[in-house]
N, CA and C atoms as a LAMMPS dump frame, in Angstrom:
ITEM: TIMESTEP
0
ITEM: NUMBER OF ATOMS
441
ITEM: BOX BOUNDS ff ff ff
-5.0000000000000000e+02 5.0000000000000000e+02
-5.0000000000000000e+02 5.0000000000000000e+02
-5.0000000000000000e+02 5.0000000000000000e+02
ITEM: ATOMS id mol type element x y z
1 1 1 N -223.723 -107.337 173.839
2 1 2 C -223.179 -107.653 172.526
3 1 3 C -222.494 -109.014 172.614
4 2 1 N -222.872 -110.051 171.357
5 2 2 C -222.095 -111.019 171.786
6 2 3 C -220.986 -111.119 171.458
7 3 1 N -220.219 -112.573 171.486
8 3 2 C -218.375 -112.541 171.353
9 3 3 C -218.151 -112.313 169.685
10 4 1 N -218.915 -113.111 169.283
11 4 2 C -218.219 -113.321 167.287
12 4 3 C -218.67 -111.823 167.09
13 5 1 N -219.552 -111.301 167.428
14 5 2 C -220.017 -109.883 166.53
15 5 3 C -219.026 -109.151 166.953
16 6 1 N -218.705 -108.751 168.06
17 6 2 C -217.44 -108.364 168.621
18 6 3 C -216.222 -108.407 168.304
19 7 1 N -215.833 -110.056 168.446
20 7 2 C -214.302 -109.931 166.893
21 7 3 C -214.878 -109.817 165.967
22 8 1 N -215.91 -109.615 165.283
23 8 2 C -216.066 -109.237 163.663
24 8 3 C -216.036 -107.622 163.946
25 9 1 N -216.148 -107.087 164.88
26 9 2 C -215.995 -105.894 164.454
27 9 3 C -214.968 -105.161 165.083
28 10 1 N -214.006 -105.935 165.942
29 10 2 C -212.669 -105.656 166.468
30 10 3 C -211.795 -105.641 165.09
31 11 1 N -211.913 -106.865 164.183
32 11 2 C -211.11 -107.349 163.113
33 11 3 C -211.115 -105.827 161.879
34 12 1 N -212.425 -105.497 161.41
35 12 2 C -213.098 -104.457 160.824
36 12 3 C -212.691 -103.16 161.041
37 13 1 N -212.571 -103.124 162.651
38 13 2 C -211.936 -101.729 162.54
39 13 3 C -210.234 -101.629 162.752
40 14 1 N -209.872 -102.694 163.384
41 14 2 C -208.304 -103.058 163.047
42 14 3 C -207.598 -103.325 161.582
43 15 1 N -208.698 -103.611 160.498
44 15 2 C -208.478 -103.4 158.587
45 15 3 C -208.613 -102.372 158.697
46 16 1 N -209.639 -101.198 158.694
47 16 2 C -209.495 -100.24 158.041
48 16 3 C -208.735 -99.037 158.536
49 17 1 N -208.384 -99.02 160.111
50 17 2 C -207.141 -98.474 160.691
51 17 3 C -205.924 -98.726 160.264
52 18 1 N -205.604 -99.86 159.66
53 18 2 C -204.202 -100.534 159.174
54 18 3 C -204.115 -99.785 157.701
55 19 1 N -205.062 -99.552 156.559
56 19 2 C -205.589 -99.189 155.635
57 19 3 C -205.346 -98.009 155.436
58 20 1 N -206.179 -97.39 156.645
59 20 2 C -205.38 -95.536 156.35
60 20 3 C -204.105 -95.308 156.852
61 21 1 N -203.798 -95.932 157.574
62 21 2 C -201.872 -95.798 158.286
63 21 3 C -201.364 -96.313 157.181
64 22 1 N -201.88 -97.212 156.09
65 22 2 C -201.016 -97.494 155.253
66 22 3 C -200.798 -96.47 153.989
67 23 1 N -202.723 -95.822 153.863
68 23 2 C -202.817 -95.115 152.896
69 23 3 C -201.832 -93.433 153.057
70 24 1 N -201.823 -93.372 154.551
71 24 2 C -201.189 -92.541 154.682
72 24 3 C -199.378 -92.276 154.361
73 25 1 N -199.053 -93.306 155.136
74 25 2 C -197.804 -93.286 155.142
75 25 3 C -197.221 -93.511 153.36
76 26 1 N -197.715 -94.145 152.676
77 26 2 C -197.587 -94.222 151.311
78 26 3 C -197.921 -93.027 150.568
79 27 1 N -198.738 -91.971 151.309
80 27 2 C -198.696 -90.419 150.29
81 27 3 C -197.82 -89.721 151.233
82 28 1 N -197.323 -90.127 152.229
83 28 2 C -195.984 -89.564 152.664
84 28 3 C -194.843 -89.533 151.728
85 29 1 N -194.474 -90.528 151.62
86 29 2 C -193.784 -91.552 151.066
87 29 3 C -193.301 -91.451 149.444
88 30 1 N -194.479 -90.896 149.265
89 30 2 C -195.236 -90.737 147.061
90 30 3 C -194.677 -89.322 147.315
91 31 1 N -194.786 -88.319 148.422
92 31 2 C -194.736 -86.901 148.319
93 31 3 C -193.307 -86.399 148.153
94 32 1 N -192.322 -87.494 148.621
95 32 2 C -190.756 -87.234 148.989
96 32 3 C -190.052 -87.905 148.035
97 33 1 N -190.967 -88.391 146.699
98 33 2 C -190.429 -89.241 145.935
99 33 3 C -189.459 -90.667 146.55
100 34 1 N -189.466 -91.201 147.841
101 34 2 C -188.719 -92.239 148.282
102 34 3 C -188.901 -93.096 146.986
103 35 1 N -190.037 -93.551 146.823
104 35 2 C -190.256 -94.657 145.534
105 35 3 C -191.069 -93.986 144.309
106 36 1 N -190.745 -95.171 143.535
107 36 2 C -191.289 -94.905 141.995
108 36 3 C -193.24 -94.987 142.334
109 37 1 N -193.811 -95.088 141.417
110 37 2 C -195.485 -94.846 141.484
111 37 3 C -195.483 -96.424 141.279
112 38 1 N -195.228 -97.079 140.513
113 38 2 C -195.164 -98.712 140.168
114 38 3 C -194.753 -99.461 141.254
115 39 1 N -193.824 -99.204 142.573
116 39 2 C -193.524 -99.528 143.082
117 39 3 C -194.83 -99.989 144.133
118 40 1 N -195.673 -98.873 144.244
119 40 2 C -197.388 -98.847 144.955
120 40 3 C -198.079 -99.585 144.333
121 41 1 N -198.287 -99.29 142.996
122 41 2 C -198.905 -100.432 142.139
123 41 3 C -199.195 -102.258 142.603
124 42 1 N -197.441 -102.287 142.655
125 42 2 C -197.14 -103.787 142.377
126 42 3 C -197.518 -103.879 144.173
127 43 1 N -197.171 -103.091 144.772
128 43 2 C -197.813 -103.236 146.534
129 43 3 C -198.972 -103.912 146.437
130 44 1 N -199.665 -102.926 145.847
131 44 2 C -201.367 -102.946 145.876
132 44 3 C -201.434 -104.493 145.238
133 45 1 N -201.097 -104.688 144.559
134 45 2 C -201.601 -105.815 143.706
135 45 3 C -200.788 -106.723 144.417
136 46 1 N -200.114 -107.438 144.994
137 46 2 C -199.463 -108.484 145.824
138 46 3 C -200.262 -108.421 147.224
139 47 1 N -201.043 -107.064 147.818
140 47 2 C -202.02 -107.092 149.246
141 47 3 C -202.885 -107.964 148.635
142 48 1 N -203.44 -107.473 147.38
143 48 2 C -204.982 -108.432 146.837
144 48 3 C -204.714 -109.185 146.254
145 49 1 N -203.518 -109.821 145.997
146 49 2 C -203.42 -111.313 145.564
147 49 3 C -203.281 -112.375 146.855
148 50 1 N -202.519 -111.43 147.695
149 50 2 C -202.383 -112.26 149.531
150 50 3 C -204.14 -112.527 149.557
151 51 1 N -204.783 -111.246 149.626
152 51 2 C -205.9 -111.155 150.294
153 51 3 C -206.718 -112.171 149.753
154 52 1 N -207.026 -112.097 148.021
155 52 2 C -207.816 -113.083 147.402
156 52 3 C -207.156 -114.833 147.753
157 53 1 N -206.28 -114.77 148.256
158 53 2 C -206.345 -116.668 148.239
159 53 3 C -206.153 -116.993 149.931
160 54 1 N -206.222 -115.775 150.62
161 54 2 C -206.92 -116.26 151.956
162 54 3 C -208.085 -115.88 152.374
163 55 1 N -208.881 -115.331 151.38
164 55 2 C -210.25 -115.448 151.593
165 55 3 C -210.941 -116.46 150.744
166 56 1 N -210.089 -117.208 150.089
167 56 2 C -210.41 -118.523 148.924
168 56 3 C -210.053 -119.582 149.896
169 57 1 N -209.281 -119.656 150.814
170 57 2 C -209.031 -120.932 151.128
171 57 3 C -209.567 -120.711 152.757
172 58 1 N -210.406 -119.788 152.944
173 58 2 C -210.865 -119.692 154.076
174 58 3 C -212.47 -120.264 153.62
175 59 1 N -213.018 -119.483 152.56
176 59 2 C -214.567 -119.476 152.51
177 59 3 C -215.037 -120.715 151.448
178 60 1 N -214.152 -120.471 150.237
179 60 2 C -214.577 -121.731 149.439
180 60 3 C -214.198 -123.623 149.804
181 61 1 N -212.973 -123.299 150.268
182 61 2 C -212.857 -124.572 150.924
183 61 3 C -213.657 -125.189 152.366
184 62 1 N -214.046 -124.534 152.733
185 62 2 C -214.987 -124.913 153.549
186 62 3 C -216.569 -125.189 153.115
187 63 1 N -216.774 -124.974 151.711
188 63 2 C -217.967 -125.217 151.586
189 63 3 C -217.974 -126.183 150.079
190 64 1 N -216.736 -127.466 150.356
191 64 2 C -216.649 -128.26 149.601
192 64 3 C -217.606 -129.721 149.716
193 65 1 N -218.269 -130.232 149.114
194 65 2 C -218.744 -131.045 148.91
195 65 3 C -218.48 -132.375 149.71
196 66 1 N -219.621 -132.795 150.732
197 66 2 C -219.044 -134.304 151.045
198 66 3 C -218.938 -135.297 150.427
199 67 1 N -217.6 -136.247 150.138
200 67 2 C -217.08 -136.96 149.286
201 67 3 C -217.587 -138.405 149.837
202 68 1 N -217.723 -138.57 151.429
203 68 2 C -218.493 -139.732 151.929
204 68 3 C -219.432 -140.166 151.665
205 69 1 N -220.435 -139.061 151.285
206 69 2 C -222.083 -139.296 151.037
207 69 3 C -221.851 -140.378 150.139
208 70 1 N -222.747 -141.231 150.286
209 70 2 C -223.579 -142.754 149.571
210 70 3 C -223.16 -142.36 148.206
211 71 1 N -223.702 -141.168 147.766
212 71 2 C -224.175 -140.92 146.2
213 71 3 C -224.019 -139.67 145.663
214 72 1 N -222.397 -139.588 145.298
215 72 2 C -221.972 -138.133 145.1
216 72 3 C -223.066 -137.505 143.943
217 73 1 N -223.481 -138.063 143.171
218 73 2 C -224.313 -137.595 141.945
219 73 3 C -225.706 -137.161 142.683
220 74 1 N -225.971 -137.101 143.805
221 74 2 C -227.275 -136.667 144.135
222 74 3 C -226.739 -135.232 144.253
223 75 1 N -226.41 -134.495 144.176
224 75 2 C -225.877 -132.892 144.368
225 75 3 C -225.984 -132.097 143.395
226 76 1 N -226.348 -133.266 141.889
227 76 2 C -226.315 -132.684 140.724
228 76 3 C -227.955 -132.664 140.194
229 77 1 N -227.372 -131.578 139.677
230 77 2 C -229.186 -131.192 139.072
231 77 3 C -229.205 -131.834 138.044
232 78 1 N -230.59 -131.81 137.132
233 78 2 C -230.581 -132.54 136.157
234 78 3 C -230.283 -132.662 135.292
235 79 1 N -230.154 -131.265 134.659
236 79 2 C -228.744 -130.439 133.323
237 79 3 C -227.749 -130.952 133.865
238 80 1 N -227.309 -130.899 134.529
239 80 2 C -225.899 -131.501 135.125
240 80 3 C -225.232 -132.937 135.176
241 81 1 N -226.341 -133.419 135.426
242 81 2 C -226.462 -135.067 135.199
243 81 3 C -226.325 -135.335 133.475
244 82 1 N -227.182 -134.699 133.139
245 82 2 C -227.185 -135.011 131.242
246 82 3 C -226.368 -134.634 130.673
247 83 1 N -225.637 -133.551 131.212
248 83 2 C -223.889 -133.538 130.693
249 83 3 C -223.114 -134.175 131.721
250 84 1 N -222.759 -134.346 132.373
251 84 2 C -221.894 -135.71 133.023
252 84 3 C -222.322 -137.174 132.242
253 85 1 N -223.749 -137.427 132.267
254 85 2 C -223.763 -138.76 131.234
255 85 3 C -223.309 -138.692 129.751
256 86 1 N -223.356 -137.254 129.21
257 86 2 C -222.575 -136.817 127.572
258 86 3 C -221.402 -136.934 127.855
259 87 1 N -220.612 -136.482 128.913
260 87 2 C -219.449 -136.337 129.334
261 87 3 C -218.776 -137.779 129.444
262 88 1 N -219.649 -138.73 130.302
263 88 2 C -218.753 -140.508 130.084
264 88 3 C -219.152 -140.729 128.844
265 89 1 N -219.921 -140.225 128.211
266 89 2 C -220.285 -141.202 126.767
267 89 3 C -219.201 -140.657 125.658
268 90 1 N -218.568 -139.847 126.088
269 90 2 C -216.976 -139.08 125.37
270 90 3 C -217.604 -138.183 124.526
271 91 1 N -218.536 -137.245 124.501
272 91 2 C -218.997 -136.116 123.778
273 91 3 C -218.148 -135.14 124.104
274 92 1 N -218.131 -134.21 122.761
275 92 2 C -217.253 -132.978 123.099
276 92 3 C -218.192 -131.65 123.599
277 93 1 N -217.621 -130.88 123.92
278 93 2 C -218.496 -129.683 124.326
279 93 3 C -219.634 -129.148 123.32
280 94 1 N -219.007 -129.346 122.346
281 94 2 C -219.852 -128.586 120.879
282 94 3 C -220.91 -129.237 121.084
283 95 1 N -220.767 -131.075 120.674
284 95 2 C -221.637 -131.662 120.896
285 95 3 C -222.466 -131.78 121.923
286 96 1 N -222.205 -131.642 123.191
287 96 2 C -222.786 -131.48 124.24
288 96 3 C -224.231 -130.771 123.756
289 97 1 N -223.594 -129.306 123.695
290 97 2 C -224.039 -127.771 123.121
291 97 3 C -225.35 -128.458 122.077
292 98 1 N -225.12 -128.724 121.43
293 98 2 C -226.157 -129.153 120.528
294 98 3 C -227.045 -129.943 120.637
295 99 1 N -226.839 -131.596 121.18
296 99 2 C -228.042 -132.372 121.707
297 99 3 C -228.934 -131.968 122.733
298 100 1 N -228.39 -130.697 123.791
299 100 2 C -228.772 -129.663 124.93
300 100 3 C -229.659 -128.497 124.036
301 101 1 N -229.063 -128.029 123.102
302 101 2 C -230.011 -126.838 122.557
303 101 3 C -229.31 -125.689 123.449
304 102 1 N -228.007 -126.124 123.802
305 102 2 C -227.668 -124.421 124.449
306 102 3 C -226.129 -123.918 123.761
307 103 1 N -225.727 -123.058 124.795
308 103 2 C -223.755 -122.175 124.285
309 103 3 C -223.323 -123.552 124.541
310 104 1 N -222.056 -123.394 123.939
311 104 2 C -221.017 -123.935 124.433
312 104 3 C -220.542 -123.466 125.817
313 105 1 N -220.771 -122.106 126.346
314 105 2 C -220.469 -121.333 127.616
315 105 3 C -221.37 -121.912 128.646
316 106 1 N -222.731 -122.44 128.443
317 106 2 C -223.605 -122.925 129.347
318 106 3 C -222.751 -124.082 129.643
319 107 1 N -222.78 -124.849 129.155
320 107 2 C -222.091 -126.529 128.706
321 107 3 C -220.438 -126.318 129.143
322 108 1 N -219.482 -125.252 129.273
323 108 2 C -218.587 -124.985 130.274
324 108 3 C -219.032 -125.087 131.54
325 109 1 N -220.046 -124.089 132.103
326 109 2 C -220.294 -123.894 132.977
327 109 3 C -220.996 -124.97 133.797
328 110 1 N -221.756 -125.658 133.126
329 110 2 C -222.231 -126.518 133.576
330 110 3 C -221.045 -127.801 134.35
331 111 1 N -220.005 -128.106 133.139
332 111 2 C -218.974 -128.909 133.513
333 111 3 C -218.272 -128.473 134.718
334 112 1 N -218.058 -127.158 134.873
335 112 2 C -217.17 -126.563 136.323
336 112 3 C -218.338 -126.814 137.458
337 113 1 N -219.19 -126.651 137.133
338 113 2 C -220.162 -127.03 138.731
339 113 3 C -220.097 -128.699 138.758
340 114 1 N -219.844 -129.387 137.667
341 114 2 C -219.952 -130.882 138.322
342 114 3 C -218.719 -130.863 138.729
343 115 1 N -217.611 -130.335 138.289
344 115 2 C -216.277 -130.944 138.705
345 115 3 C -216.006 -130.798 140.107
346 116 1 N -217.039 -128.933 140.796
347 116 2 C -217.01 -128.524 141.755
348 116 3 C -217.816 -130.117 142.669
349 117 1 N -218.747 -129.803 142.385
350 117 2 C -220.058 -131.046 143.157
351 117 3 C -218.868 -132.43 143.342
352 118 1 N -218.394 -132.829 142.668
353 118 2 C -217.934 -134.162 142.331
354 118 3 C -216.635 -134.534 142.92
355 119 1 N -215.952 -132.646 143.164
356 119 2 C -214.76 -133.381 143.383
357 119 3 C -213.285 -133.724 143.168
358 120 1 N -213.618 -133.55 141.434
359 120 2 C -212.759 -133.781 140.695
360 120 3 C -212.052 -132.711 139.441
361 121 1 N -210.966 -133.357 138.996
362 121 2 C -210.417 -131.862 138.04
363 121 3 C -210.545 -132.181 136.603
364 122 1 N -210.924 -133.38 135.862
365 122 2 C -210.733 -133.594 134.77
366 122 3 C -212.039 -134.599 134.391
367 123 1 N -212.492 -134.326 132.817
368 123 2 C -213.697 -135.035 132.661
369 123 3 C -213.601 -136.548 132.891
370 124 1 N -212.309 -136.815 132.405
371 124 2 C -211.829 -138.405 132.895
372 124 3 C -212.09 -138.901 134.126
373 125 1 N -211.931 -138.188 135.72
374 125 2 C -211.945 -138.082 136.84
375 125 3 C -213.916 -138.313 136.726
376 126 1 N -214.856 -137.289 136.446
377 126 2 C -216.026 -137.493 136.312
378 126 3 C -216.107 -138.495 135.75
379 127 1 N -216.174 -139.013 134.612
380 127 2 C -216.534 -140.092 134.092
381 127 3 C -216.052 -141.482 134.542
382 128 1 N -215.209 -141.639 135.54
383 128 2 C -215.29 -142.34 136.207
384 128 3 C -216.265 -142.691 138.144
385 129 1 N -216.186 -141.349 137.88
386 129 2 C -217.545 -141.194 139.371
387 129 3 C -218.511 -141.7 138.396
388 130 1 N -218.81 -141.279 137.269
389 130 2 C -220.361 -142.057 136.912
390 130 3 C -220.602 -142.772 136.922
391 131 1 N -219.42 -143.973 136.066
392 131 2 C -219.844 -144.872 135.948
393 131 3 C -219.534 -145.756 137.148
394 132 1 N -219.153 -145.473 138.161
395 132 2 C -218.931 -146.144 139.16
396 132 3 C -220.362 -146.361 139.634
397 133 1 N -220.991 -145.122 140.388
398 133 2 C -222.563 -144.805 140.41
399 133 3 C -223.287 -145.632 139.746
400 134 1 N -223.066 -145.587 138.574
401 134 2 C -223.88 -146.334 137.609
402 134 3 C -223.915 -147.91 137.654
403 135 1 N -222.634 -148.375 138.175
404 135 2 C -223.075 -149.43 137.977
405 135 3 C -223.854 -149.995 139.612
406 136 1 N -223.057 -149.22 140.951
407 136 2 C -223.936 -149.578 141.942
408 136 3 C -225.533 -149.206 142.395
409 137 1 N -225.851 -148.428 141.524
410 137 2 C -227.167 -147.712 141.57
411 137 3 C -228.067 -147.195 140.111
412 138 1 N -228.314 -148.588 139.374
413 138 2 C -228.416 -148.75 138.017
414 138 3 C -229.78 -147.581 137.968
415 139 1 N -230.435 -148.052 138.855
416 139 2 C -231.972 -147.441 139.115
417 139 3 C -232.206 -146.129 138.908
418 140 1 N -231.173 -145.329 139.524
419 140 2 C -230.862 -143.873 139.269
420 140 3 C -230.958 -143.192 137.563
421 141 1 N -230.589 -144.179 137.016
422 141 2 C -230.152 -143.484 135.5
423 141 3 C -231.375 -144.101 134.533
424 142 1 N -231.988 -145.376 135.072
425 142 2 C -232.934 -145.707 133.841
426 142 3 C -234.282 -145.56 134.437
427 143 1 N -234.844 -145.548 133.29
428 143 2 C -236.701 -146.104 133.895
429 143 3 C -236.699 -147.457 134.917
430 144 1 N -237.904 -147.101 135.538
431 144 2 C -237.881 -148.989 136.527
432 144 3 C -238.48 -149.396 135.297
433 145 1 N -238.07 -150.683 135.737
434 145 2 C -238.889 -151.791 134.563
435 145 3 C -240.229 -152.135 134.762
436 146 1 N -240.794 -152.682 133.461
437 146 2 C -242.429 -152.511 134.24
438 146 3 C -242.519 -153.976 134.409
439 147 1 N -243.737 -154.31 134.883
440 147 2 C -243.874 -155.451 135.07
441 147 3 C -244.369 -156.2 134.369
């Protein structure tokens, strides 16, 4: 057996041993009235708020976007690109929505994956990656010229 499968499953059974000693001792606990029922509640919900932002800053931050690459806009698909270029041209979502032919919820969604890809937190922040792009790599955004 090798080493990582090994701590993955040292870790696995050291959670769910911790889990029932906890589940236990807490219907101990519930049985003698020591605490209120809310008191477990708000437990429970402060373990999975711990739990959710160290498994967020373990798994999603590690699979953030390289900011070095030449040409952050190559990461973006092509829906994505055509709202980032609506997006510097100062369109609103609605509008977006409409010259696209889709939701306004697509055209959200779409905006959170560029901000993800890109980097950045605000359409202002994008629209300045574009046009930065844009102006060092004109080629990208238009037809070549013919001859």
């Amino acid at each position: 057996m090798n080493r990582p499968l090994l701590k993955i499953s040292l870790k696995i059974g050291l959670a769910t041993a911790s889990l029932i000693v906890l589940y236990e001792l807490s219907d101990l606990l519930l049985n003698y009235h020591y605490f209120k029922f809310e008191y477990y509640i708000a437990g429970a919900v402060v373990i999975a708020l711990i739990t959710g932002i160290v498994l967020t800053r373990r798994f999603y931050w590690e699979k953030m976007p390289d900011m070095d690459a030449p040409n952050p806009l190559e990461a973006l698909t092509a829906k994505e690109l055509r709202v980032l270029e609506l997006i510097a041209a100062g369109k609103s979502n609605k509008e977006i929505a409409s010259l696209n032919y889709t939701e306004i919820s697509t055209v959200k969604t779409h905006i959170n994956n560029i901000f993800f890809k890109l980097g950045v937190k605000s359409r202002k922040d994008a629209a300045k990656v574009f046009h930065r792009q844009a102006e060092t790599q004109k080629s990208i955004f238009s037809p070549p010229a013919t001859i």
